[in-house]
FITITI-304609 format. One line per 8 residues: number of its first residue (from 1); their letters; for each residue x, y, z of N, C-alpha, C, CB. Coordinates in steps of 0.02 Angstrom, whole numbers, plus 50000, padded with zeros to 5 digits. Glycine has a CB too. Example, Ala and Ser with C-alpha at 12.3 -4.5 7.8 and 13.67 -1.06 7.14 Angstrom:
1 = as = 50660:49716:50390:50615:49775:50390:50660:49835:50390:50565:49776:50452 | 50642:49888:50354:50684:49947:50357:50645:50002:50394:50704:49970:50286
end
This chain:
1 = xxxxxxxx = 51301:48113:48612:51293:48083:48546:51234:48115:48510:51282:48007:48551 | 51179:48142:48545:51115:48140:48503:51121:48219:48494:51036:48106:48544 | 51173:48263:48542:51201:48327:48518:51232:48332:48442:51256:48345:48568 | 51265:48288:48437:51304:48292:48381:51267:48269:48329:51363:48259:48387 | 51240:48228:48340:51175:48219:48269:51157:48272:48269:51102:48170:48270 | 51116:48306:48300:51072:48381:48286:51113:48414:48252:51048:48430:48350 | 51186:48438:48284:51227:48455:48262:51236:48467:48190:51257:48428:48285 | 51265:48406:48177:51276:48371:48095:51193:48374:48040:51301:48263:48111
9 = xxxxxxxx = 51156:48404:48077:51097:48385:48040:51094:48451:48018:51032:48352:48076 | 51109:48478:48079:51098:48589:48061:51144:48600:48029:51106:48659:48128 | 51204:48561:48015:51251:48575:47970:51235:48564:47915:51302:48551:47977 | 51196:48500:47891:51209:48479:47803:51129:48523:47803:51216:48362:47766 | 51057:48536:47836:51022:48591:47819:51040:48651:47796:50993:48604:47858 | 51096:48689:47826:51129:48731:47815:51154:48746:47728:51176:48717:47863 | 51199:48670:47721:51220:48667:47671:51162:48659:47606:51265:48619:47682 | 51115:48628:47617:51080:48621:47572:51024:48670:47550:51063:48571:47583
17 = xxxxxxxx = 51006:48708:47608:50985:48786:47588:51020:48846:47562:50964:48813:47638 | 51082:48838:47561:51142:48885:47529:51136:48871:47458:51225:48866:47556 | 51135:48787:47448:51154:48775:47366:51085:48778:47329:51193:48694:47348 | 51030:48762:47373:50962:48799:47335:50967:48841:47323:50907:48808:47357 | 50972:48896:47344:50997:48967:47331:51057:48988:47281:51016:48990:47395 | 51100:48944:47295:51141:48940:47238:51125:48929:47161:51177:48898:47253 | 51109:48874:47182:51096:48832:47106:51006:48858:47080:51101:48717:47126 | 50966:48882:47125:50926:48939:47092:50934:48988:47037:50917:48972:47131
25 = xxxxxxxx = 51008:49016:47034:51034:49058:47005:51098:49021:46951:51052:49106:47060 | 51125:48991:46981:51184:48952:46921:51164:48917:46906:51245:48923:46928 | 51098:48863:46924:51087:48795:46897:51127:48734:46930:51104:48797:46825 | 51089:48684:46931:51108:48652:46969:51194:48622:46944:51049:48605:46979 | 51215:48643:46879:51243:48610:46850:51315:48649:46872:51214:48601:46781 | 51298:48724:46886:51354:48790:46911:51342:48784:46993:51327:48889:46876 | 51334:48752:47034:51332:48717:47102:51401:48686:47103:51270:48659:47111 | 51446:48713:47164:51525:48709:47146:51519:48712:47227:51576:48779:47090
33 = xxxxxxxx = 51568:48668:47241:51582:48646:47311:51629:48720:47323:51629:48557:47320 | 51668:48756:47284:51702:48790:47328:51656:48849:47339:51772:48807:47306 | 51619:48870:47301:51551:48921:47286:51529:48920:47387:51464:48866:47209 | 51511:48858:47371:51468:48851:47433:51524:48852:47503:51420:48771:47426 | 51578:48834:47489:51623:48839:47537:51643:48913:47557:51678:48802:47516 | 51649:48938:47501:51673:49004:47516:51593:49057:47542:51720:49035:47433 | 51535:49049:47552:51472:49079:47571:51459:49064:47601:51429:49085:47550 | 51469:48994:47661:51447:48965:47711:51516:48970:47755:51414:48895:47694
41 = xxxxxxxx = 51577:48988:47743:51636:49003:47760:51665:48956:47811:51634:49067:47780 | 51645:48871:47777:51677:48816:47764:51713:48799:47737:51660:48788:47754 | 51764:48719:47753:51813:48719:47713:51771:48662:47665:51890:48703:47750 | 51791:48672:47605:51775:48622:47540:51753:48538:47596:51874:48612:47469 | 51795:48505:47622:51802:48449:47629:51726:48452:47702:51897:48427:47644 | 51732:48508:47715:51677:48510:47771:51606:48512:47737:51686:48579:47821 | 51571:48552:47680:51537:48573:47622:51520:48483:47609:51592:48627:47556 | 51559:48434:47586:51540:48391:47547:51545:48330:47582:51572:48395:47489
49 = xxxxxxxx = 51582:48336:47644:51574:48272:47679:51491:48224:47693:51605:48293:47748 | 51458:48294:47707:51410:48252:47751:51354:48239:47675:51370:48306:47836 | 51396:48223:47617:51336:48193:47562:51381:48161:47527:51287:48247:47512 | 51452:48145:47527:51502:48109:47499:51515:48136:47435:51488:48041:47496 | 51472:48173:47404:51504:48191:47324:51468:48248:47292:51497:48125:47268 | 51504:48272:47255:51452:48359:47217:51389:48311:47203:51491:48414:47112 | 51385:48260:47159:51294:48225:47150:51255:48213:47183:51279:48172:47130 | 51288:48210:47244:51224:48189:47313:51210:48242:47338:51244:48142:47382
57 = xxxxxxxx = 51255:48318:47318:51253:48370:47344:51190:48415:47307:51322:48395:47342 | 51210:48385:47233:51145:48436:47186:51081:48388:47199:51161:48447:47079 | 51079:48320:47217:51010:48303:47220:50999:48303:47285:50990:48243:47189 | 51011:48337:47341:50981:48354:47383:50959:48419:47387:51007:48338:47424 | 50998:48467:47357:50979:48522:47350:50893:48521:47280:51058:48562:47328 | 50912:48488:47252:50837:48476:47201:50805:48446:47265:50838:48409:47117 | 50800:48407:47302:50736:48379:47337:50722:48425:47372:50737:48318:47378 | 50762:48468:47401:50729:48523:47434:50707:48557:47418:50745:48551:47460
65 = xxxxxxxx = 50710:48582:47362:50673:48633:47306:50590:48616:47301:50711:48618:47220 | 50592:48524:47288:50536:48498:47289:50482:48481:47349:50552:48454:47263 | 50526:48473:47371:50478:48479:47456:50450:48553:47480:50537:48457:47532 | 50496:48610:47453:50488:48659:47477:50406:48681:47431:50560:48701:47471 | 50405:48679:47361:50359:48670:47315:50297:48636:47346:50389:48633:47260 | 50325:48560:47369:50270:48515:47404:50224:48547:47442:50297:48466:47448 | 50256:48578:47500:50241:48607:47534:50193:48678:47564:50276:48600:47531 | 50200:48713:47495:50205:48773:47460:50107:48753:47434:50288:48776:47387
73 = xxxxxxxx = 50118:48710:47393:50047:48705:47340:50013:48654:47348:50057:48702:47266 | 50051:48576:47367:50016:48538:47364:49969:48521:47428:50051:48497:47341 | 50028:48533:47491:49976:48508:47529:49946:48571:47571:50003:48448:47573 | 49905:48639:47548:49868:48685:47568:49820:48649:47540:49880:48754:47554 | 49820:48599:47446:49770:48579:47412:49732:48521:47444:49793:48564:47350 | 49779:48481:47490:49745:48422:47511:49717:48449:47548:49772:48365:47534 | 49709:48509:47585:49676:48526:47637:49571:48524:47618:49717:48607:47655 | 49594:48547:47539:49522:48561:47527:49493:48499:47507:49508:48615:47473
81 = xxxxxxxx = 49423:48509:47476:49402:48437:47482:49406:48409:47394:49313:48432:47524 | 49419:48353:47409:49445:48315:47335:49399:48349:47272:49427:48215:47337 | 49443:48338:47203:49397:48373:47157:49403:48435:47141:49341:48370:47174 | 49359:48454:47110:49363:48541:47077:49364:48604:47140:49277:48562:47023 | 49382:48591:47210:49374:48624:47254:49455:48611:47280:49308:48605:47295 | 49485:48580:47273:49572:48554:47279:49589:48589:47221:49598:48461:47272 | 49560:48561:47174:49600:48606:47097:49614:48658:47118:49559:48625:47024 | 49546:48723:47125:49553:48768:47101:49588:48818:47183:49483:48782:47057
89 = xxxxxxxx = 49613:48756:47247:49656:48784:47290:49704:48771:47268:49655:48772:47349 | 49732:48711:47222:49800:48714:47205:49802:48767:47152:49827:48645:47182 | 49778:48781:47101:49789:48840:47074:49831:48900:47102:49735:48858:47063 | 49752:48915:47171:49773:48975:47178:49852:48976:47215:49717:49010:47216 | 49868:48917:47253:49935:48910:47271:49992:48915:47235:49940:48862:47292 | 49977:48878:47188:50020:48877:47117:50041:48924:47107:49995:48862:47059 | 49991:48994:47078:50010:49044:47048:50043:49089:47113:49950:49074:47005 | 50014:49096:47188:50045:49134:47230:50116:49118:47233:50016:49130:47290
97 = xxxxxxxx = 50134:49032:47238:50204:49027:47230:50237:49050:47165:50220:48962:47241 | 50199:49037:47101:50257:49070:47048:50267:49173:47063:50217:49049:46944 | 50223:49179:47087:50221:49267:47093:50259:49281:47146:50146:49307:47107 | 50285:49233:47182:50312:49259:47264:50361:49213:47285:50250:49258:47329 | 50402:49179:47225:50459:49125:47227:50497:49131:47290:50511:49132:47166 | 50495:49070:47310:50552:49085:47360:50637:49077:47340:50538:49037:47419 | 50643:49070:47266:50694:49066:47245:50723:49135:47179:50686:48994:47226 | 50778:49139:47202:50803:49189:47169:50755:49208:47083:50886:49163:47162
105 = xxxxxxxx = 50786:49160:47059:50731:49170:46965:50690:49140:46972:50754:49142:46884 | 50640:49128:47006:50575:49090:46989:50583:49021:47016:50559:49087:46908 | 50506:48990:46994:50513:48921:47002:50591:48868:46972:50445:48901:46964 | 50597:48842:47037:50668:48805:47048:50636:48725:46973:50683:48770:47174 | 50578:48693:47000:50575:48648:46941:50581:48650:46902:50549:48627:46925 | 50530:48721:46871:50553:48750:46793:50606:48744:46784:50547:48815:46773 | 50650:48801:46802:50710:48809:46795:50747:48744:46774:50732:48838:46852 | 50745:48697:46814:50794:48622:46820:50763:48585:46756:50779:48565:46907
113 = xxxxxxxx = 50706:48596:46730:50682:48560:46694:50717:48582:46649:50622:48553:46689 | 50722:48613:46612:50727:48644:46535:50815:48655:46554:50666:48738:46511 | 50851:48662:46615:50920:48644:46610:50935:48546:46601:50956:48681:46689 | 50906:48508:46627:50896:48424:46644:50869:48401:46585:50844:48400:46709 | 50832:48437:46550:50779:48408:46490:50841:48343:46454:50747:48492:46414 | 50885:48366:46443:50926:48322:46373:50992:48319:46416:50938:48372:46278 | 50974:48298:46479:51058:48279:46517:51032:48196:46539:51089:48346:46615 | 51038:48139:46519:51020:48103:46543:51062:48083:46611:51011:48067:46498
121 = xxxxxxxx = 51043:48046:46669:51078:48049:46739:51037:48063:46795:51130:48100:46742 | 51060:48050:46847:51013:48029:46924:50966:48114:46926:51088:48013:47024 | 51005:48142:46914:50954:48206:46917:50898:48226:46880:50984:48256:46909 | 50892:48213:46830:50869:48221:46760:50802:48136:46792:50958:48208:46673 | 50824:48081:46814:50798:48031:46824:50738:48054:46882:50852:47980:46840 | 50772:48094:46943:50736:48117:46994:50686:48150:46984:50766:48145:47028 | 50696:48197:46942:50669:48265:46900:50594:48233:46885:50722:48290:46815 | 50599:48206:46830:50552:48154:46801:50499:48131:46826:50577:48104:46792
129 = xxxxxxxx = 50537:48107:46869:50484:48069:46911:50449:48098:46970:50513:48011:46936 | 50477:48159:46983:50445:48193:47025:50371:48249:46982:50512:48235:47065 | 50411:48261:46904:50349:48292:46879:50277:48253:46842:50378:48336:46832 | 50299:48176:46839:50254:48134:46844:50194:48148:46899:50287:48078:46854 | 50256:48123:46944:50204:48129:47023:50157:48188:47010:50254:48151:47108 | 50171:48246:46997:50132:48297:47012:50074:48294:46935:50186:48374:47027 | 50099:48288:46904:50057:48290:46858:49999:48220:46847:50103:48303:46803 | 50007:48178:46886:49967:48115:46913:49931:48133:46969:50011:48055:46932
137 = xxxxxxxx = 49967:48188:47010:49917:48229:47053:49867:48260:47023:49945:48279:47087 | 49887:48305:46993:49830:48352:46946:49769:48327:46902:49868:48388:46893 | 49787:48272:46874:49745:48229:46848:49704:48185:46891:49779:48195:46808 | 49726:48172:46945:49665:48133:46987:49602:48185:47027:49708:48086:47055 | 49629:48254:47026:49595:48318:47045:49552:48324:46997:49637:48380:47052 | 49564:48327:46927:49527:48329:46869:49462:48289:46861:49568:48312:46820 | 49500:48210:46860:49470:48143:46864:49416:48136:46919:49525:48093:46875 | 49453:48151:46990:49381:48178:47038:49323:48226:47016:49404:48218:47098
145 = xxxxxxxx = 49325:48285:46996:49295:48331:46954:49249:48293:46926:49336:48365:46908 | 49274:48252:46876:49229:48238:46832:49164:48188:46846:49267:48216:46785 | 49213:48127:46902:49145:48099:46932:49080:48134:46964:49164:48062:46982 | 49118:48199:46996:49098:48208:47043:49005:48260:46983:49171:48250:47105 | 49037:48271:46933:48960:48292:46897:49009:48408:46882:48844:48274:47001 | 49066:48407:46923:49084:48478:46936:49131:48491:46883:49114:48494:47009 | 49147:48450:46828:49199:48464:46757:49157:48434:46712:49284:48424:46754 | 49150:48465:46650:49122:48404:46579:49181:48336:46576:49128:48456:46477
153 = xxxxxxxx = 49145:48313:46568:49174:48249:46551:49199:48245:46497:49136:48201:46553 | 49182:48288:46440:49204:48277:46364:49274:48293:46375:49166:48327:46303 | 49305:48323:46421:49371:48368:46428:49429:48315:46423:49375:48412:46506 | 49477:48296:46391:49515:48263:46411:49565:48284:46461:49533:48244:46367 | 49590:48241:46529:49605:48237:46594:49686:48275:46566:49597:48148:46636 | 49722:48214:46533:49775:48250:46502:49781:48310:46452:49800:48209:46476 | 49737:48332:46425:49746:48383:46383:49744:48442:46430:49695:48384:46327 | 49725:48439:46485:49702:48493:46545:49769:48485:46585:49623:48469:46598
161 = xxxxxxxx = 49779:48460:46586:49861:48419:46631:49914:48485:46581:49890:48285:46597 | 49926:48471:46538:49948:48503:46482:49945:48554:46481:49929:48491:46438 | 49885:48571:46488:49866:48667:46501:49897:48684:46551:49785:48697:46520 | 49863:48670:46605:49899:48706:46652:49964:48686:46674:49863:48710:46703 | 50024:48657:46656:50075:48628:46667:50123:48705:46600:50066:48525:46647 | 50085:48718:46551:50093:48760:46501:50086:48836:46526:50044:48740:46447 | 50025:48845:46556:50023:48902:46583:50047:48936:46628:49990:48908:46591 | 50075:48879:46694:50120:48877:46752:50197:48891:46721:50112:48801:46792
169 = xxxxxxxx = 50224:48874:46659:50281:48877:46631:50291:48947:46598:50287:48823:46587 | 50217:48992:46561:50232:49053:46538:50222:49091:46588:50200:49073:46484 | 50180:49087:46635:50182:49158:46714:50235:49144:46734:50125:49156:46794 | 50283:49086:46759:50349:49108:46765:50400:49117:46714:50372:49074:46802 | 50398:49120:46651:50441:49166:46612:50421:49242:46610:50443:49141:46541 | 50341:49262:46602:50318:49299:46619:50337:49365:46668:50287:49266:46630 | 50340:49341:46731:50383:49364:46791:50438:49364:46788:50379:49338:46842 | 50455:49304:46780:50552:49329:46753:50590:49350:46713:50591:49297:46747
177 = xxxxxxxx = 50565:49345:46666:50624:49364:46600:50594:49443:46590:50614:49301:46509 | 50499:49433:46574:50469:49488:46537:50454:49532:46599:50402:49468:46489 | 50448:49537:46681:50442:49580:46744:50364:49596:46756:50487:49653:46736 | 50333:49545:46711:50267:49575:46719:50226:49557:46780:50230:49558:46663 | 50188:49637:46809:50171:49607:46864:50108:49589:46882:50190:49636:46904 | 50079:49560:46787:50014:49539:46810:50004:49477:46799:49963:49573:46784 | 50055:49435:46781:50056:49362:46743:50027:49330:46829:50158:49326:46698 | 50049:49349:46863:50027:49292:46899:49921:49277:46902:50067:49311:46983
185 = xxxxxxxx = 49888:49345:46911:49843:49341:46915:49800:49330:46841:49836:49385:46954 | 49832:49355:46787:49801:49333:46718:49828:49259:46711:49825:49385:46649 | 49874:49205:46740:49880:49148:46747:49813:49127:46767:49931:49134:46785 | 49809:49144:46843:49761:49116:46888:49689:49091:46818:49737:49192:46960 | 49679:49157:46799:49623:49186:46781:49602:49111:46726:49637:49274:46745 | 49652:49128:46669:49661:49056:46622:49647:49008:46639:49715:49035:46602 | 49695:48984:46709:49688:48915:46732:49625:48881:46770:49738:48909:46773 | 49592:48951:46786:49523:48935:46786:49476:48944:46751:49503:48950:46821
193 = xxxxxxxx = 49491:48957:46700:49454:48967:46631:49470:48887:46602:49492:49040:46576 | 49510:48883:46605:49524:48787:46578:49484:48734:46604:49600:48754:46600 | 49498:48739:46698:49439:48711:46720:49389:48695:46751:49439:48695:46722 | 49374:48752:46720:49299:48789:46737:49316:48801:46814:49217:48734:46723 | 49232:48841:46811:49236:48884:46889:49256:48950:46895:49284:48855:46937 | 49242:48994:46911:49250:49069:46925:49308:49102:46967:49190:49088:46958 | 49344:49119:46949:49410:49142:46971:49408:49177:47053:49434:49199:46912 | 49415:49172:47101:49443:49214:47159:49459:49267:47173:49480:49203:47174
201 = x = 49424:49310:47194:49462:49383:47198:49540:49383:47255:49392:49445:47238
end
């Protein structure tokens, strides 16, 4: 029994790293059960069983995108210590992941965002609330900062939220659309120019 769980587990992993990869490139919206059937060289009904429907199929493939992200920037940042010393490790994470995507065109959120922006629905709902989360992250990094005496205080928390949420969005058009291969480090550079502190070689 506990074979066949593993089993079934390496199967729908399987599946759900195919359609990241997929839907990296078509969007989550061009994510097609036979797509994935025919590249994992499954049958359709095998592909979608183990999530019951194409919607459970694209929002697992988005959570993995996000975990993978999670993974990626946020928590190298918890490593450092709270405040302008987390910031400016999530930064530098930030920008290594937009310069070194593990997804076909760039950052997978971007991407989903500006396809999800004006689709209202569980994905678009997920979406949301996951870029809340992060951006409620970033701001308590800020917000630490500022107690801490290591950011001006005059700065508003959200207007900085903003920046770099802005600047993270042009280094990956940057890299993708325009091939440039310095956006990632003239990102960096900005985003620590926003808040404050001296950039990293």
């Amino acid at each position: 029994m506990r074979r066949s769980a593993d089993e079934a587990q390496r199967t729908r992993d399987r599946i759900v790293s195919t359609a990241v990869t997929q839907a990296s490139g078509a969007g989550l919206s061009g994510l097609t059960i036979g797509s994935l059937a025919e590249a994992l060289g499954m049958s359709k009904a095998g592909v979608v069983g183990p999530f019951g429907s194409r919607a459970e199929l694209q929002l697992a493939a988005l959570a993995k995108a996000v975990e993978m992200f999670t993974e990626a920037v946020v928590t190298p940042g918890l490593a450092a210590e709270p405040g302008l010393a987390r910031l400016h490790t999530v930064i530098d994470h930030w920008c290594d992941y937009l310069a070194d995507s593990p997804f076909p065109n760039g950052c997978f959120v971007t991407a989903a965002s500006c396809e999800l922006d004006g689709r209202p629905g569980e994905l678009r709902t997920y979406l949301r609330d996951v870029v809340v989360r992060w951006r409620l992250f970033l701001r308590e990094q800020i917000a630490t900062a500022q107690s801490a005496g290591d950011l001006r205080t005059d700065l508003d928390p959200d207007d900085l939220v903003s920046g770099l949420a802005g600047l993270a969005m042009s280094v990956n058009q940057e890299i993708q659309l325009l091939g440039d291969d310095r956006a990632a480090a003239r990102g960096r550079g900005l985003m620590y120019a926003l808040v404050g502190g001296e950039r990293r070689p």
